[in-house]
N, C-alpha and C positions, 0 to 999 in steps of 0.2 A: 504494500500500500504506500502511496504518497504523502510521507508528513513534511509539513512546512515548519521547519525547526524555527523560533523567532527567538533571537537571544536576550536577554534581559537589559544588558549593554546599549542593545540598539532602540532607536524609537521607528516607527512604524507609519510614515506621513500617507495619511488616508484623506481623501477629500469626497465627498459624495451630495450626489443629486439624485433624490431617489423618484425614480417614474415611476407612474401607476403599472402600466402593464409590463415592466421588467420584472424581472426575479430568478432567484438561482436556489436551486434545491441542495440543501446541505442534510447531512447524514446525524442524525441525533443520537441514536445508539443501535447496539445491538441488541436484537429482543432475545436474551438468553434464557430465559423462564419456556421461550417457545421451540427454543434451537435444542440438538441434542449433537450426538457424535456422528450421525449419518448426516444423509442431504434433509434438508427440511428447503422446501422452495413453494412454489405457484403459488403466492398467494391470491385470495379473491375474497372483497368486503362483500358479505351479502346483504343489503340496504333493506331486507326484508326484512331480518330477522335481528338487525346489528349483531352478527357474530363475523369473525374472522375466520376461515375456510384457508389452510394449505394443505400440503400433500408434505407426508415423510415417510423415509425410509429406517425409521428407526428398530420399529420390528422387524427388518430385515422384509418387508414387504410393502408394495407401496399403496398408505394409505390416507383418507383424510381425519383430519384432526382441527377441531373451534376450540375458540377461544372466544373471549367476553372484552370488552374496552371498559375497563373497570372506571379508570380517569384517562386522561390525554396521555400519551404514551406509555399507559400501564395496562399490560396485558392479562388479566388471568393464566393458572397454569393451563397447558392444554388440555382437551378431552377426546379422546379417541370417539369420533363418526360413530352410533350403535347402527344404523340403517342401514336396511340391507342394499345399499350401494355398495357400503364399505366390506360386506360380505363377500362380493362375486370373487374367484380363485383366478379371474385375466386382472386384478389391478386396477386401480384408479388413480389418476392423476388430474390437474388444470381444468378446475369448473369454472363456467362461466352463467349468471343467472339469468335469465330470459323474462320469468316473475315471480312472482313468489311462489310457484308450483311448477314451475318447468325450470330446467335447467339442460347444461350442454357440458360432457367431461370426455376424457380420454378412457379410451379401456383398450386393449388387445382384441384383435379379433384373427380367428385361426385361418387364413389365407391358401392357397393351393403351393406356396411355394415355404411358406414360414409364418410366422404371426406378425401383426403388422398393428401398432398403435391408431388406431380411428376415433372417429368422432361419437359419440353416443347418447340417447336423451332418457333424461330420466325423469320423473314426476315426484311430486310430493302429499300424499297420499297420507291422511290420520297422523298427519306431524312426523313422515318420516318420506326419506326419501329411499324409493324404489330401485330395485335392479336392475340397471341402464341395459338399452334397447336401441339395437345399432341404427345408426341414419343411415337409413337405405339410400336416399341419393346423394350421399358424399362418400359410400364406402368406397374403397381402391385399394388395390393390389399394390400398395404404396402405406408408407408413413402419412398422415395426416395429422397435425398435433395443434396444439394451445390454441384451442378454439375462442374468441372473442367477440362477443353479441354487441351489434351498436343499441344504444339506448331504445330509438323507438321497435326491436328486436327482427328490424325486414334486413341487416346486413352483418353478414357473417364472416369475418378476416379470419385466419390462421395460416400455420406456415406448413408445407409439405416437399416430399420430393418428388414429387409425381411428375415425371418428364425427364426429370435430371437425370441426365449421364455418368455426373459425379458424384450423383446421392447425395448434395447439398441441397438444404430447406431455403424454401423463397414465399415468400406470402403471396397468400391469394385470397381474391373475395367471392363467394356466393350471395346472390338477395334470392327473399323469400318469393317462392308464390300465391296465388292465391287460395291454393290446393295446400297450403301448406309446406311440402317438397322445395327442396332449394333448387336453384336454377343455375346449368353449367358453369362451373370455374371456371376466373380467369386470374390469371399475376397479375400484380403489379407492378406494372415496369419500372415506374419513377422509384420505387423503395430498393427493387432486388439487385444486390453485386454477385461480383462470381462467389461470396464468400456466403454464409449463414443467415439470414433473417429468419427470427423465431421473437415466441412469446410476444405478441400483438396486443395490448391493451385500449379497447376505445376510452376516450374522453371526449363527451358531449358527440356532437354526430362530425366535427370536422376536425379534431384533433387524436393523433394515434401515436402510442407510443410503442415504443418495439428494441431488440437487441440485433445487434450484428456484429459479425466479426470480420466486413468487409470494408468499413470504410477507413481503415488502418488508424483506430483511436490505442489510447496505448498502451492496453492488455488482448486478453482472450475477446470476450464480448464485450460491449459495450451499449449502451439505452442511449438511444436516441428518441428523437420526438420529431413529428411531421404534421405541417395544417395545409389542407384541404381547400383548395380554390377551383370554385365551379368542381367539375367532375376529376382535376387533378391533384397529388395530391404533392408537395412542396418539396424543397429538399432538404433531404434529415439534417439536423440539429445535434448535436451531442450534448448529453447533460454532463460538463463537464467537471462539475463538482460534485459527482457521484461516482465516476468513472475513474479507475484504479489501474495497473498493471494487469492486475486479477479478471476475472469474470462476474459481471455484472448483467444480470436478466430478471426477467418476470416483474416488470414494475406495475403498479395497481394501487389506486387510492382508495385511501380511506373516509376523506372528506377534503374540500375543497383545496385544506393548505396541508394534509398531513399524508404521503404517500408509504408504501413496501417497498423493498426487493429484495431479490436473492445473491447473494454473493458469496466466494472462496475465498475473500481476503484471508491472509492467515492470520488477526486477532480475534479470528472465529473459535465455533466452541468444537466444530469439526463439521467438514465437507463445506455444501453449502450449508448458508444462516439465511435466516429473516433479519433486514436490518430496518429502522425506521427512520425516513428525511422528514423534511418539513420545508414548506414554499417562504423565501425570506426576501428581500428587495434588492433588487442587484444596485452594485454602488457603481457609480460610475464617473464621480470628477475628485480632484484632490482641494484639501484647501486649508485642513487644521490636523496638528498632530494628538495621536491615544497612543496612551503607553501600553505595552504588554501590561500579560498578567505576569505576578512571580508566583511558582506552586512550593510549597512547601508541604512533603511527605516522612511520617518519623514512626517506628515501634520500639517499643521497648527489650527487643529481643534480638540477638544478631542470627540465632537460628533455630534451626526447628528438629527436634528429634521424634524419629518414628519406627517404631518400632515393629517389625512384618513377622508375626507368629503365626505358619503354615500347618496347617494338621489334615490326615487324609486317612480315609476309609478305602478297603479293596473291595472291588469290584469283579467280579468274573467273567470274561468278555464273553457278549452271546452270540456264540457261532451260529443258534439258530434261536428265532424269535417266531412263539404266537401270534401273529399278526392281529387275532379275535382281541386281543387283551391289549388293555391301555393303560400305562404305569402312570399313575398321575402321583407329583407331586403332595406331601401333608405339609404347608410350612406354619404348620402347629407351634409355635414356641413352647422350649422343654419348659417344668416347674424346676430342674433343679439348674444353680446359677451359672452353669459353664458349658449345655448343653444347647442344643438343637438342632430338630429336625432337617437332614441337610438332601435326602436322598435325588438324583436328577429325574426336572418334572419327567421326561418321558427315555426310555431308554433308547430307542430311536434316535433321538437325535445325538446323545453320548455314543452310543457308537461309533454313527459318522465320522465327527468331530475328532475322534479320538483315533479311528483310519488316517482320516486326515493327516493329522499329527506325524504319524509313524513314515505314512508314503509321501511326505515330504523329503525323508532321507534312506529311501528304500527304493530300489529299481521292481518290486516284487509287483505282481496282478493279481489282482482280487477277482472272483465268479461271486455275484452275487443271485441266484437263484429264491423264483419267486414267480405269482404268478404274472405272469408278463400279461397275459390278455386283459386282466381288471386295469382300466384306463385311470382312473383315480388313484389307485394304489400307484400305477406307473408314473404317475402325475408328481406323485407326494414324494417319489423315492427322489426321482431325476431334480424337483424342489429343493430336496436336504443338500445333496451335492453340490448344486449351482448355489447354494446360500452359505454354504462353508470358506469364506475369507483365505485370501494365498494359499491357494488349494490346485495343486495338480490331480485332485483324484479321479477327476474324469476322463482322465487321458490313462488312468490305470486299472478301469475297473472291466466287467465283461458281463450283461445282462443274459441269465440263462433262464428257460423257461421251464417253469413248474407248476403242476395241478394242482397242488398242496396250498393251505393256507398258513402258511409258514415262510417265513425270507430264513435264507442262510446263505453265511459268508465259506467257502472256501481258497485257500493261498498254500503254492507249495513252502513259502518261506512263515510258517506258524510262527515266531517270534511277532507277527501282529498281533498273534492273539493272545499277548502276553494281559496279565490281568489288569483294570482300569482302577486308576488313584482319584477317588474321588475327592477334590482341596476345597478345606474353608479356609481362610483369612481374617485373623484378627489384626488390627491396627491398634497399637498404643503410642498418641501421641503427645507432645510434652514442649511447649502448654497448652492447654486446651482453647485456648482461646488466645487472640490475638487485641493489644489495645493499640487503637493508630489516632493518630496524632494529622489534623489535615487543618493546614492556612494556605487561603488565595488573597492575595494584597494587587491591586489597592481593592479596598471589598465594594467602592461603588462602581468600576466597570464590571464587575462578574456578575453575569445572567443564571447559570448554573453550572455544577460541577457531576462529574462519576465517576464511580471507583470500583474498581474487581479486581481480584488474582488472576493472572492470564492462567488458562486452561482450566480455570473453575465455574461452578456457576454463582460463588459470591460477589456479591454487587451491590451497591447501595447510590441512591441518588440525592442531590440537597443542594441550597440555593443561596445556604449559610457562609460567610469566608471563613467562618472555622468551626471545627468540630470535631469532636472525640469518637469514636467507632471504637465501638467491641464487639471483635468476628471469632464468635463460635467455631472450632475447630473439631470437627468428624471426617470419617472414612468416608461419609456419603456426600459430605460439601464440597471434601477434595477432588473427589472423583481419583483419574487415573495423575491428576498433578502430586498426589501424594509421593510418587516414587522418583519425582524426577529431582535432579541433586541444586535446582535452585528455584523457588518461589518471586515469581514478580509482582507486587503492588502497584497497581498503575492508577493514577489520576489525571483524570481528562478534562480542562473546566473551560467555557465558553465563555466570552467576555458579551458584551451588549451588543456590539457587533460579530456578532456570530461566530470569530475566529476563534480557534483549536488551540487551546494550550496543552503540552504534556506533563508528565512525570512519572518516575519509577523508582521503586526502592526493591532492591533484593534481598531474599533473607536464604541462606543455605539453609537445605536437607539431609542431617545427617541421618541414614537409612542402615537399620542391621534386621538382618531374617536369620530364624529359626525354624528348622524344620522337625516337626512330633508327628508320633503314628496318632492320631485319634482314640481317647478313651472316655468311654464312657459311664454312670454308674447307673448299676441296676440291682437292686436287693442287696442294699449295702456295698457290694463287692465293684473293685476297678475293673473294666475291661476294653480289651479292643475288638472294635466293630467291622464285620465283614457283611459282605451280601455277595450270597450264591443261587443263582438263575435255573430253576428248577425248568429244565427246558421237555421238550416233549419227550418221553418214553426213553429213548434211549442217551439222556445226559451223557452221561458219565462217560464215553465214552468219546466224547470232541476232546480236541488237543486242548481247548481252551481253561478246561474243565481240570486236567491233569496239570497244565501251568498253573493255574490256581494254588493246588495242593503242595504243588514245589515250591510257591510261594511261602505258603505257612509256615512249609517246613524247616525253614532258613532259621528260624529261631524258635525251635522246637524246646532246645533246652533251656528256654525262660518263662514254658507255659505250665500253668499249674493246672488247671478247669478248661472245659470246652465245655457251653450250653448251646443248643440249635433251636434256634424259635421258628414255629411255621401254623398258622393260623387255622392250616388245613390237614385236621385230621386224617381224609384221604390217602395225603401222600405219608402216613406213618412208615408204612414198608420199603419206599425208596430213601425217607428220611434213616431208616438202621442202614442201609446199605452206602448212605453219605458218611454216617458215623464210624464203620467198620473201615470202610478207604480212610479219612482222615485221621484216625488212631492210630491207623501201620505209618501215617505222617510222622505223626507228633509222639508216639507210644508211650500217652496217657495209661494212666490207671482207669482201667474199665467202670470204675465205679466215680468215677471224675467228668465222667459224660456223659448229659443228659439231653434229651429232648422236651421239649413241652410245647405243647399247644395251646395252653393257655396264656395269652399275649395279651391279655387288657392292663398289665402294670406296665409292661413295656410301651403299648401305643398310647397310655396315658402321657407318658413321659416323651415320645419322640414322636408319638405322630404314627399312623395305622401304616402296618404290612404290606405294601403291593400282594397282589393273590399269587401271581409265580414267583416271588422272593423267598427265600432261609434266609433270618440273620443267623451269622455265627458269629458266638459271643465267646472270645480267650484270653481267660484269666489271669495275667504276668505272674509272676511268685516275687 
């Protein structure tokens, strides 16, 4: 990003005449309450209902998420869409509102050659909005994206590559009929270069604002602005007090002087952000000097110590899985003070994730076997894959098919299916709290100031030239800045004339990890916690099953007790035949190992059994 550094030293000769119809759009903050680690982008005010409507990827899927304008630039947290829009398994992205019951979004639609991003219209029906239903007359064997409805709702801009040779996006309009149906595309010449135009925002019916990455402004994309004379439309504009090295798109107002957009500058909170401008008057003659601001930022602390205590339960990797059965997560909080329920929500996805991991540094091929004909099932596997982050695993894996309702992994190099460490992390950090110390001089040009740790979501806003802050210090405030070896305090503050002042203070991270096997207490006694995958009929006999047992047996001679909890009386008979294999492990005292079924002390305290899990519980001496 472009900071205008302004030195204290120097003075600043500004002279201005401010015009009515000038103005330049300046950047107010970033909405971190709305932003997360993935893209959060398209935003769209919807004047129906005053909420704020974007699209993220933070679930790792893309979906929409409001928010409420609580006061002027204060966002509530967001709230995930419940409507089954937000439902459909093709994605959602960039709505645009038609009225307060119709609307226009992007979804996936399955094409004869691949899927293809199109337009789609949805309703709002009993306060919810429906399962979008493709526009039959804009679909294409083509991308078609960021739909934008002119106000009086008869003309329809977005950008596509429908024509292009070089699969670059160029806007085009359709208007409505009177049948409804929109009527053949056509580009816009005056707007499109050889390079990108997307994301199209109408304002009023002759002014349009949009990104490209063709008219060589001075990053990736860049928002430009265009008005509309007779039937043409003018030539783009760059707002150039928004525009960064970075990428800059999806702009969209929220009232008159208060605009969005989306951007990758890197004082983000990760990918794209939501940032929020505001319309101010552009100055334009000189004639009397303002001095800068001076910032002044101070803690009581020169650093921070944090303490990373890892503890992990073993897992037994499951070479073959139930498919009828669904491990759901208990995140029950234990009663007693150093516990809780940690087991992963679904075992599915730990799998993956945990392949993942391994065929990162493994030339080995995975078969995974299943039934390939159920489309959903195929849908959900090929999903986990493509959502697993620096992942070559789909270039290692080999779909085989099967009758059975059961997935199973086979690899000739079985060291994948060494057993899975499941980690929790405890953070102790020291002090818990932060006091800061913040003066802006001279205090009568400061309009406002802001302050956050880069890479966290703390923040705080104020109008005062000074003031005291006390920042609350958690694993969940920090986020991932807890590990990194320096913390920066930034303060940001605006004088009356709208110009950017900085500041930063650094405070070092001194970080130390420990690593503990997990134990837990149950009837008095210490133990450590395992979980073994009662798989169909013939367990016992996968590799994964026998790497297990050789795990255990690594420290045979520090166990005293083995108890096997299993909720399902049923599996009694393969429950002895677990016991009698892991004794020739461990060669316990036959009267040292017990099983029981009776598990309501145990799910009291951690939270209920999956139905195909054993825990096994071994007693240190």
């Amino acid at each position: 990003m472009k900071h205008f550094l302004i030195p204290a030293v120097f003075f600043l000769l500004l002279n201005f005449n401010i015009l009515g119809e000038d103005y330049n759009w300046i950047v107010i903050d970033n909405v971190r309450n709305l932003n997360s680690r993935k893209d959060d982008f398209a935003p769209q005010w919807n004047q129906y209902d005053n909420r704020l409507y974007f699209t993220s990827l933070k679930d790792g899927k893309s979906k929409f998420f409001t928010s409420k304008l609580k006061e002027r630039y204060i966002f509530d947290n967001p709230i995930e869409l419940a409507d089954p829009l937000n439902r459909t398994n093709r994605g959602v992205s960039y709505i645009t509102f038609i009225s307060e019951t119709e609307a226009l979004v992007n979804s996936f639609r399955i094409g004869k050659r691949q899927a293809f991003l199109n337009i789609f219209h949805t309703q709002r029906r009993t306060g919810q909005w429906q399962s979008p239903v493709l526009l039959d007359s804009l679909q294409c064997e083509c991308f078609v994206l960021h739909p934008s409805i002119s106000p009086n709702g008869r003309e329809l801009i977005f950008s596509s590559d429908a024509g292009a040779s070089n699969g670059n996006l160029d806007l085009f309009v359709a208007f409505k009929l009177d049948n409804g149906a929109w009527s053949v595309v056509s580009k816009i010449e005056e707007l499109n270069t050889e390079g990108n135009e997307i994301t199209p925002f109408f304002v009023g019916s002759d002014t349009l604002y949009f990104a490209s990455d063709g008219y060589g402004g001075p990053g990736g994309f860049d928002l430009f602005f265009s008005v509309r004379r007779g039937h043409k439309w003018g030539k783009p504009m760059p707002l150039t007090t928004l525009n960064t090295r970075f990428n800059e798109s999806d702009f969209a107002l929220i009232d008159d002087t208060t605009a969005i957009f989306a951007s990758d500058r890197p004082e983000g909170v990760g990918g794209l952000d939501l940032y929020l401008a505001r319309k101010v008057p552009a100055i334009t003659e000189i004639n009397f000097t303002v001095r800068p601001l001076e910032l002044s930022l101070a803690t009581q602390i020169p650093f921070l110590s944090v303490e990373l205590e890892t503890k992990y339960d073993l897992l037994q990797f499951p070479q073959t899985l139930d498919l009828d059965t669904e491990v759901e997560n208990s995140h029950q909080r234990a009663t007693s003070a150093d516990s809780r329920e940690f087991y992963p929500k679904k075992i599915l996805e730990l799998t993956f994730a945990t392949l993942s991991e391994r065929l990162k540094t493994r030339k080995a091929k995975v078969v995974i076997s299943f039934d390939t004909s159920n489309p959903s099932l195929y849908e959900k596997l090929t999903y986990l894959i493509n959502q697993i982050e620096d992942s070559n695993f789909s270039n290692q894996i080999i779909f085989n098919p099967k009758s059975s309702n059961t997935l199973s992994f086979y690899s000739e190099d079985t060291s994948l299916f060494e057993p899975i460490k499941i980690f929790t992390h405890n953070y102790i950090i020291e002090p818990t709290a932060l006091e800061i110390s913040i003066l802006v001089r001279p205090s009568e040009l400061l309009s406002h100031w802001f302050f956050h740790i880069q890479g966290t979501m703390i923040q705080r806003k104020g109008s005062n030239p000074s003031e005291f802050l006390r920042v609350e210090l958690s694993p969940d405030s920090l986020g991932k800045a807890i590990l990194i070896d320096t913390l920066f305090l930034n303060l940001t503050a605006y004088d009356t004339l709208n110009r950017k002042f900085t500041s930063n203070y650094p405070i070092l991270v001194n970080v130390s990890e420990t690593k503990l096997r997990n134990k837990i207490k149950y009837k008095g006694r210490n133990f450590e916690r395992n979980f073994l995958i009662v798989e169909p009929k013939n367990f016992e006999f996968s590799s994964s099953y026998f790497q297990f047992l050789n795990e255990l047996s690594v420290y045979r001679d520090f166990y005293r007790s083995l108890v096997i909890l299993s909720k399902n009386k049923s599996d009694l008979p393969t429950l002895n035949k677990v016991l009698v294999q892991i004794n020739s492990k461990l060669l316990l005292p036959k009267e040292k190992c017990t099983i029981e079924t009776d598990v309501t002390e145990y799910e009291k305290l951690y939270g209920k059994i999956p139905e195909n899990i054993v825990v096994l519980l071994l007693e240190r001496k």
